[in-house]
C-alpha positions as CSV (number, residue, x, y, z in Angstrom):
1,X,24.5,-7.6,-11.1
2,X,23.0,-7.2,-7.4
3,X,19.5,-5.7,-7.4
4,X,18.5,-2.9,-3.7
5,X,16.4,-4.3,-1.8
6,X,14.8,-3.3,1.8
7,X,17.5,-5.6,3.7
8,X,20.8,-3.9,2.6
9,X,22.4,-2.1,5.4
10,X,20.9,-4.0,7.8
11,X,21.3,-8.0,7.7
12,X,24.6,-9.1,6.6
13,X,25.0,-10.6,2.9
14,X,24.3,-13.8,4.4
15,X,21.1,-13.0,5.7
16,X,20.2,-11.1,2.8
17,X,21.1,-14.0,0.0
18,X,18.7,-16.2,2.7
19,X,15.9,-13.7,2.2
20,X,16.0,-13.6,-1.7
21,X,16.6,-17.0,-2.3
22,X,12.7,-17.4,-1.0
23,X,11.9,-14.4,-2.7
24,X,11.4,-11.9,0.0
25,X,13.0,-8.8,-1.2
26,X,11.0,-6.3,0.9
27,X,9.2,-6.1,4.1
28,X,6.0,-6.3,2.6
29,X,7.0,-9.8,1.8
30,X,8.8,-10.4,4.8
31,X,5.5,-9.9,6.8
32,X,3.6,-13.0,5.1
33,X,6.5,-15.3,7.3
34,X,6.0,-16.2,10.9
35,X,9.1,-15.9,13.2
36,X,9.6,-19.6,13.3
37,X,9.6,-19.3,9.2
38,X,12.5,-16.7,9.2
39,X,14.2,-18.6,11.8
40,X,14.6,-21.7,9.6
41,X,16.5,-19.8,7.2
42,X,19.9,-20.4,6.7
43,X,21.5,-17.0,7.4
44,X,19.1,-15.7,9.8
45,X,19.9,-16.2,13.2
46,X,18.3,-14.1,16.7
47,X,20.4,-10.9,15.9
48,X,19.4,-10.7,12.1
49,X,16.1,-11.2,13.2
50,X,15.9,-8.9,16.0
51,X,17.8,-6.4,13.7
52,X,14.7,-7.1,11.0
53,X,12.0,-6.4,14.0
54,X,13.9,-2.7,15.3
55,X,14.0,-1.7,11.6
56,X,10.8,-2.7,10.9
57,X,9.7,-1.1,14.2
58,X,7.5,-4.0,15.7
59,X,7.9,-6.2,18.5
60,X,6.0,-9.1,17.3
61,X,7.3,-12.7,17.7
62,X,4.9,-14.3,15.6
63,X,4.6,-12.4,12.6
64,X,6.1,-9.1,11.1
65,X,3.5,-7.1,9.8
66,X,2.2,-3.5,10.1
67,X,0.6,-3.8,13.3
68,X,3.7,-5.5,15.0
């Protein structure tokens, strides 16, 4: 059974199985992580990551968060 989270239809399964399997499931989550953080994840590479930061709506390199 797959579960929805906020990364579906954006980052590729990939990307998305790297998110989960360190429990980030939603960008409230996802905004604890610095850049370099997300980066290390296997699955995440500059487009997934640049795709994460358009959705999201920030511009941020060190953190995503509601301020961008």
């Amino acid at each position: 059974m797959t579960t929805k989270n906020d990364f579906q239809g954006i980052l590729a399964k990939p990307g998305q199985r790297a998110l989960a399997g360190v429990g980030i499931e939603n960008f409230e989550q996802l905004s604890k992580f610095t850049k370099a953080e997300i980066m290390e994840l296997h699955g995440i590479g500059k487009t997934g990551f640049k795709l994460l930061l358009q959705k999201k709506g920030c511009h941020s390199n060190r953190k995503i968060n509601r301020n961008g």
